[in-house]
N, C-alpha and C positions, 0 to 999 in steps of 0.2 A: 271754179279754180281761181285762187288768189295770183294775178301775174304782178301784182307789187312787187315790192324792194322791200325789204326790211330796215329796219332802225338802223343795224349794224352794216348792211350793205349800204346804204345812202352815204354812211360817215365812210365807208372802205370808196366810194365812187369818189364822192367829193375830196377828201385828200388826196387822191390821187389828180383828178381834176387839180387842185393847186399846186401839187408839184409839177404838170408838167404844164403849168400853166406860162413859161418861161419860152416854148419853143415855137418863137414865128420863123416864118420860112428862112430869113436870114439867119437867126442862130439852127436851126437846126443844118443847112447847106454848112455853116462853121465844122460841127458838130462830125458829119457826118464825113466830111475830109479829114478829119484830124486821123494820128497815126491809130487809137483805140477806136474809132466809129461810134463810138459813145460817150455819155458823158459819165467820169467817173464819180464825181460828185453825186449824180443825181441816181447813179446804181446803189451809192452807200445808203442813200435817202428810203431808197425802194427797199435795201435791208432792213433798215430802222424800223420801216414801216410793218415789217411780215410780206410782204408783196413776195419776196424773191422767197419764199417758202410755201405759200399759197397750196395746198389740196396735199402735200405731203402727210401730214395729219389728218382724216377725213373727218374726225369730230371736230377740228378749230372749222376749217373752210373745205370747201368743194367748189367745184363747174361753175354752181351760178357766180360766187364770189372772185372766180377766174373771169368768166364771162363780164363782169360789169368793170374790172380793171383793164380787160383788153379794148372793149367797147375807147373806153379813156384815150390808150395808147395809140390806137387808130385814129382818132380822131385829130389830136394832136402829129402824128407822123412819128413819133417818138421814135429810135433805131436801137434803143436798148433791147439787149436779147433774151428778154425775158422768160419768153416761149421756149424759144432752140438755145440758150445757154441756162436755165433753170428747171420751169415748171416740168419741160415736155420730158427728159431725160430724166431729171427726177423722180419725178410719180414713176417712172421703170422701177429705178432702185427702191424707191419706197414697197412698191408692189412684190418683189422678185427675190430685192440682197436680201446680204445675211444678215446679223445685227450688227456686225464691223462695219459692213459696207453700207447698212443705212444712217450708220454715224456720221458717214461724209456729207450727210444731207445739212448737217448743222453749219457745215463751212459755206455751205451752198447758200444756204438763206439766211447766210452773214453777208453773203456777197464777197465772198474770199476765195471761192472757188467756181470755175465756171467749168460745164458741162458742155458735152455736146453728144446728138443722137447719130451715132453715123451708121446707115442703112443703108438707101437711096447705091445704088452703082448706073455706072453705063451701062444702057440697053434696059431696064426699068424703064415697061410704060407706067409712069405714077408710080404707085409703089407695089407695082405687080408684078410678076417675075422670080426668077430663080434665082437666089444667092450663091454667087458664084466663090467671095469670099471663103479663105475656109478655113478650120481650125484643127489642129493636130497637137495631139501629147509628143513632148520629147520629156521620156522621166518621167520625172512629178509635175509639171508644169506645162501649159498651154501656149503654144507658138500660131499666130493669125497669118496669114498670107491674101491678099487682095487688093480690090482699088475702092474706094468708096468717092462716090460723087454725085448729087453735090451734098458737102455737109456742112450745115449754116451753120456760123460760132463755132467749125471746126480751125477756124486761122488763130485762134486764142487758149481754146478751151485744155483745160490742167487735164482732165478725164475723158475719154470718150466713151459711150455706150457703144460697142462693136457689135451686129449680127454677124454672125460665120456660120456657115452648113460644117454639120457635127460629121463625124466617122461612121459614125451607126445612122443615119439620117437624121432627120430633122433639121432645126436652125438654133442655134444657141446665140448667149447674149454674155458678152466678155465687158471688162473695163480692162483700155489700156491705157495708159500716161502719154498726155502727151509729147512728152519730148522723153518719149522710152528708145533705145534702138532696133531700128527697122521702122521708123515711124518717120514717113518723109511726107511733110504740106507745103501745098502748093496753093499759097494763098490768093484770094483774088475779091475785089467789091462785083455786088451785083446790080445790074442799071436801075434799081428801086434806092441805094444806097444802106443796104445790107452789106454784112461779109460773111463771106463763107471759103472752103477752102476743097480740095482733092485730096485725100489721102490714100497713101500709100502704104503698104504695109508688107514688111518684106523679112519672114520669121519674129515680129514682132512679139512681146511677152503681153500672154492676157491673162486676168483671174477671172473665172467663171463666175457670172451675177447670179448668185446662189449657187444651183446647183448643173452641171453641166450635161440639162436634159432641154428638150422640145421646147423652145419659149416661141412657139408663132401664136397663144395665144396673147401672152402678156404684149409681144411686136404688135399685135392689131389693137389691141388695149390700147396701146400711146400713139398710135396711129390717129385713132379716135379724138382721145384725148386733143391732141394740137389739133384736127382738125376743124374741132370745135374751137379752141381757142381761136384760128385764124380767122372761125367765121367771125368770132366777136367784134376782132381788129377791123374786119372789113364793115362792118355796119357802121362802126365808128367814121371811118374813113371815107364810108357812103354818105354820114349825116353831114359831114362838115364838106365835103365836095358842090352839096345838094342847098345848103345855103350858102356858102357862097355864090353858086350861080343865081339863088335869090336877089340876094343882097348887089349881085350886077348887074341882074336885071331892070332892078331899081332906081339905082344912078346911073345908069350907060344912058348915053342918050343919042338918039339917031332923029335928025329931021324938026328936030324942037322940039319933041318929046319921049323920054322916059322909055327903054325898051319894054317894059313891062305893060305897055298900051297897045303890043300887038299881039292879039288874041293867039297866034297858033304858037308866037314862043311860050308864053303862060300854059298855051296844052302842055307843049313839052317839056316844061317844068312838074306839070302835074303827073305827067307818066314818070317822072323821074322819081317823085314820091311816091307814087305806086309801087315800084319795083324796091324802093327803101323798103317799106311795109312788107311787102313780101320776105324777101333777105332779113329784117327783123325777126318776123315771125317764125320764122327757120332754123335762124340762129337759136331761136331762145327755145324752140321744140329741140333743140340737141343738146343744148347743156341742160334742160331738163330733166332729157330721158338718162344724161350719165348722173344728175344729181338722184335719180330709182334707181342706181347700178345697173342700166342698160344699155350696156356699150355694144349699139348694134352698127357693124361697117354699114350698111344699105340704110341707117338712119344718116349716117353723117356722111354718105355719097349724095341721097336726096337733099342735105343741108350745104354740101356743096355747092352740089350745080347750081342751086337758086342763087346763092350767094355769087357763085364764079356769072350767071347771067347777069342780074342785078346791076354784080359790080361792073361789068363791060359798058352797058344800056347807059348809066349813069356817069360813068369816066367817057364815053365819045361824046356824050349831051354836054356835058358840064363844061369841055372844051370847044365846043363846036359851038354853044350860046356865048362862051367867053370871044372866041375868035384868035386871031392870032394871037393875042396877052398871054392864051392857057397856056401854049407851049415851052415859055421861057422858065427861064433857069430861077429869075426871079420873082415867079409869081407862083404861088402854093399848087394852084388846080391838075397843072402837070405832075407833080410831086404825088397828088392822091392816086391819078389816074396810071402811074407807075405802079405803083403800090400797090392797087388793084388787079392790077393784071400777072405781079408779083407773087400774091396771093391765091391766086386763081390757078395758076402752072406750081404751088408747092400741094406737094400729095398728091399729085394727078390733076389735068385740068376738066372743065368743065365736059368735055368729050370723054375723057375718062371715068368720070361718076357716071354718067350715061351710060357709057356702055358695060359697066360693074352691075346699074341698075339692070340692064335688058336681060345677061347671063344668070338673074335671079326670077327671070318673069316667071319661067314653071313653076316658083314656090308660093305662086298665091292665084287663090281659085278665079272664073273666071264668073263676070257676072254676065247673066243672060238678061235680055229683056222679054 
């Protein structure tokens, strides 16, 4: 099995690598205060590029080509909301609307229109649970009633992807506007330096994304979907965590010589590249298997957890070899190690993939010796 990169993907990695090649800790802390959380310059850039259209198409790009721009975005810290204001909402509509509604996708990956997936409510462990949200005809037209939280790139987003429990059962997938009536956010930053928002939604007007039947497949379909993206983010975020605490290693120096001369921090360096490797290797088995169209939840719970351990093992080491420096505002390692844990608790945290995996053990036989 070829685990290369391709011609096209090297060039799709590397440009992106140079655009965000701009964000040290000080501009991105700029960046990430400012009143958009982003940078707008550098979202038109990400248009320019196809980035903000990524897998809507599935003959231009897919997974892996997702996978090797978020690897980037992670790594750098970047707070553009490319995931939960683009790709991850997107690929619904791309998968679901109608031909109207997949037209929206063109504003989308101009960068002129930003999306958000709102699912997620209180009392959701992960994203497991009963939609309490719910959606009702008045007329010819669909009215949402509910709370949605948390919904990241919901403090901006022009369109939101609504779940609502239907009248006949099931769970349907609406687009509301957002600043429609009955649509109240309640905006707020996340301690990673994300934004996201609570919504509210109080007889609000929705149009069914496509047709107003059962969508819990297509909901687990983009479930999937971002949660492979995020693992990509966190590998990133793991690599550049992972040297830095290198490259501290190397100049700190305690006692007249070089930390990196005391054998058991170099162990614990090296378990830290262990657990990268692993999270690597996970990652890139889940964007695989959606690049075969196998969007299995119990593959991208298994690429979770690894990813959610990984990223913990490696965000406490990386502070704890740096010492007090990691924790400050102005030094990057705290920033990863946020981010990570950030990561870890969106879709369910590592407890949660866990216990998704265990309630599947009866479907695989058992091996005797």
């Amino acid at each position: 099995m070829d685990f290369q990169l391709s011609d096209e993907q090297v060039l799709l990695r590397d440009t992106t690598r140079s655009m965000l090649s701009g964000y040290d800790t000080e501009t991105r802390n700029k960046v990430i205060e400012s009143e958009s959380g982003f940078d707008p310059q550098l979202w038109k850039q990400l248009a320019e590029t196809g980035i903000l259209g990524l897998g809507f198409d599935p003959q231009e790009s897919g997974p892996l080509e997702i996978s090797v721009v978020l690897t980037e975005f992670g790594r750098r810290l970047a707070p553009e909301p490319v995931v939960h204001g683009a790709l991850g909402p997107g690929a619904l509509i791309a998968e679901r609307g109608s031909a109207e509604q997949q037209a929206l996708l063109d504003a989308v990956a101009e960068g002129k229109h930003i999306l958000a997936f709102a699912h997620t409510e209180p009392g959701m462990r992960g994203t497991t649970g009963q939609v309490t949200t719910t959606a009702a005809q008045q007329g010819g037209s669909w009215v949402l009633n509910g709370r949605k939280n948390p919904v990241l790139t919901g403090d901006r987003a022009d369109t939101l992807v609504v779940s609502a429990a239907l009248p006949d059962g099931g769970t349907g997938l609406f687009l509301v506007e957002g600043d429609a009536n009955g649509v109240t956010r309640r905006p707020y930053r996340t301690f990673d330096g994300q934004r996201g928002a609570q919504i509210d939604l109080a007889d609000a007007a929705g149009t069914p994304l496509g047709e107003a039947t059962d969508a819990a497949a297509a909901i687990d379909n983009a479930l999937v979907r971002i949660s492979s993206a995020l693992c990509a983010e966190a590998v990133g975020a793991m690599e550049e965590a992972l040297r830095l605490t290198t490259d501290y290693l190397k100049t700190r120096k305690q006692f007249g010589v070089t930390l990196n001369t005391f054998q058991t921090l170099t162990q614990r360096a090296a378990d830290m590249y262990v657990s990268l490797e692993l999270a690597r290797s996970m990652s890139l088995y889940s964007a695989m298997s959606l690049a075969d169209g196998n969007l299995d939840p119990l593959i991208a719970a298994r690429a979770k957890l690894q990813i959610g351990r990984s990223g913990r093992h490696i965000a406490q080491e990386a502070i704890q070899l740096h010492g007090g420096i990691g924790v400050t505002w102005e030094y990057p390692v705290g920033h990863y190690a946020a981010r990570l844990t950030a990561i870890d608790h969106t879709l369910g945290s590592s407890q949660d993939q866990l216990r998704a995996l265990m309630d599947n053990l009866g479907s695989y036989d058992l091996a005797k010796l």
